[in-house]
C-alpha positions in Angstrom: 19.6 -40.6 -65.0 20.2 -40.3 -61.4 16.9 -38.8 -59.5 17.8 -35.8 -56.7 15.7 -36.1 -53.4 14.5 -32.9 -52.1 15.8 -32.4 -48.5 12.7 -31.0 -46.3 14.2 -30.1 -42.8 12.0 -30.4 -40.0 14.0 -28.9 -37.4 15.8 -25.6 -36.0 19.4 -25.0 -37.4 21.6 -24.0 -33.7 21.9 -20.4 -34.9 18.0 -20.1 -35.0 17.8 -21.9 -31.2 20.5 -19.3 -30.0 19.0 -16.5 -31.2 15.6 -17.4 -29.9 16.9 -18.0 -26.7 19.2 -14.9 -26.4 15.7 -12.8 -27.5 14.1 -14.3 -24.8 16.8 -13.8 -22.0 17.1 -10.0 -23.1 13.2 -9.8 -22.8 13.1 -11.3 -19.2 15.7 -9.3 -18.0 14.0 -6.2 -19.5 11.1 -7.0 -18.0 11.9 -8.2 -14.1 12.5 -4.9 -12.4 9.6 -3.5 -13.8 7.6 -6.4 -12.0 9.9 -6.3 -9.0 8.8 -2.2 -8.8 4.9 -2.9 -9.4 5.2 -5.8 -6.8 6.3 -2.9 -4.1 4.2 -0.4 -5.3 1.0 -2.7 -5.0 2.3 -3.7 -1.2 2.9 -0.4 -0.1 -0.7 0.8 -1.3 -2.3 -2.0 0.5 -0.5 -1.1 4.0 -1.7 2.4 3.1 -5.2 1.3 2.4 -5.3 -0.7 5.6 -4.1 2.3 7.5 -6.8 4.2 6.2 -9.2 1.5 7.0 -8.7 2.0 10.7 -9.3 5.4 10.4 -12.4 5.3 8.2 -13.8 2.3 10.6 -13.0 4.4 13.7 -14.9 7.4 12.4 -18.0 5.1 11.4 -17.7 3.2 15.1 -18.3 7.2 16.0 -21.0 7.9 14.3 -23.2 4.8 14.5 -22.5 3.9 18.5 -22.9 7.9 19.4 -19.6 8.1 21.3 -16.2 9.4 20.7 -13.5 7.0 19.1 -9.6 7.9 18.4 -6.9 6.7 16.6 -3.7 6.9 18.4 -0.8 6.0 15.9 2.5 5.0 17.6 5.1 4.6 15.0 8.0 3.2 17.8 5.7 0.5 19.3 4.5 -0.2 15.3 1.1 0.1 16.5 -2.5 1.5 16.0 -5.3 1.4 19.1 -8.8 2.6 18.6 -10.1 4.3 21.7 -13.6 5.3 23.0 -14.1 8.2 24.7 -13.3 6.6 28.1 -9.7 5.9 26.9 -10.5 2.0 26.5 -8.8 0.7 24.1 -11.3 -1.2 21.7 -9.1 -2.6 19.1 -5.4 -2.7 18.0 -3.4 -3.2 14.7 0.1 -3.8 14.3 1.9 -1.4 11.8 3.5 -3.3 9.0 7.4 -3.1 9.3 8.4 -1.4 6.1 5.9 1.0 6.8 6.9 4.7 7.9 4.5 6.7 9.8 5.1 10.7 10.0 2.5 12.9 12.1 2.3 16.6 10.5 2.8 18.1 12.9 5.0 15.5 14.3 3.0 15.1 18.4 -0.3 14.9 16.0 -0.3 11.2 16.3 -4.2 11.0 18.0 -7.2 11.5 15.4 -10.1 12.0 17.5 -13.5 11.4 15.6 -17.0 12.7 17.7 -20.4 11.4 16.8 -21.7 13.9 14.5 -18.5 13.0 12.3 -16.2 16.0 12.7 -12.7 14.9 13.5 -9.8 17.2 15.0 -8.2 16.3 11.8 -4.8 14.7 10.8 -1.7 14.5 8.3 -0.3 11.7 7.5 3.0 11.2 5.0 2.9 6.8 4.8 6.2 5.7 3.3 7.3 1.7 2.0 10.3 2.0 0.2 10.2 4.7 -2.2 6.9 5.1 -2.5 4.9 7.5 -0.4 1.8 8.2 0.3 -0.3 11.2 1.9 -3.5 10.6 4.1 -5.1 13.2 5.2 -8.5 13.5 7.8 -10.8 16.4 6.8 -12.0 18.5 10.3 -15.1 19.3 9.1 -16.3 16.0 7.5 -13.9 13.6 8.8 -13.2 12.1 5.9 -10.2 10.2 4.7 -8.5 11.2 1.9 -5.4 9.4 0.4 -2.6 10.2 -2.1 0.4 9.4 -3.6 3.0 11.7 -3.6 
């Protein structure tokens, strides 16, 4: 009698490479704004940290050479100086660009640091994007302090 050969398939039918395929496109596009989203929110926290950076680094500058130092922020020029006490300008930073810089109150741009490490104090709203941020300069202490709002 005549013998019957099993068939073994060792492949993927069509249907089974379209489906895979339309699984994966629908999981990619799922998935890209969330990273596009978590790509700006991780940039816009590092310009905040830098900003904060100047700050802090200004206020230990005070403290360990015994003089006055200041921040003076100017949003238009897209700039930060720190000052000594003799209004000499001891270092500068640019601002990045999508970074918005808003003084509460607004002519509250200069954050003066003094030796002992009390500062006049500052308020700061930091926005990239959508995301903003709050950094704030204790009077008393003249700690940094930053948040996302």
């Amino acid at each position: 009698m005549g013998e019957r050969r099993k068939v073994t398939s060792r492949g993927f039918t069509l249907l089974e490479l379209i489906v895979t395929l339309f699984v994966l496109a629908l999981a990619v596009g799922l998935t890209a704004p969330a990273i596009g989203r978590s790509a700006a929110g991780l940039r816009a926290r590092a310009e905040v940290a830098g900003f904060s950076a100047v700050l802090r680094h200004a206020r230990e500058r005070a403290i360990t050479t015994g003089r006055s130092h200041a921040v003076v922020i100017d949003p238009q020029a897209r700039r930060m100086s720190i000052t000594t006490g003799e209004d000499e300008v001891r270092e500068s930073r640019a601002l990045p660009e999508g970074l918005g810089v808003e003084a509460s109150p607004p002519p509250a741009l200069t954050v003066r640091f003094e030796p002992q490490g009390i500062s006049n104090g500052g308020d700061f709203r930091l926005t990239s994007g959508t995301v903003a941020y709050r950094v704030t300069v204790d009077t008393v202490t003249g700690r940094v302090r930053t948040a996302r709002e």
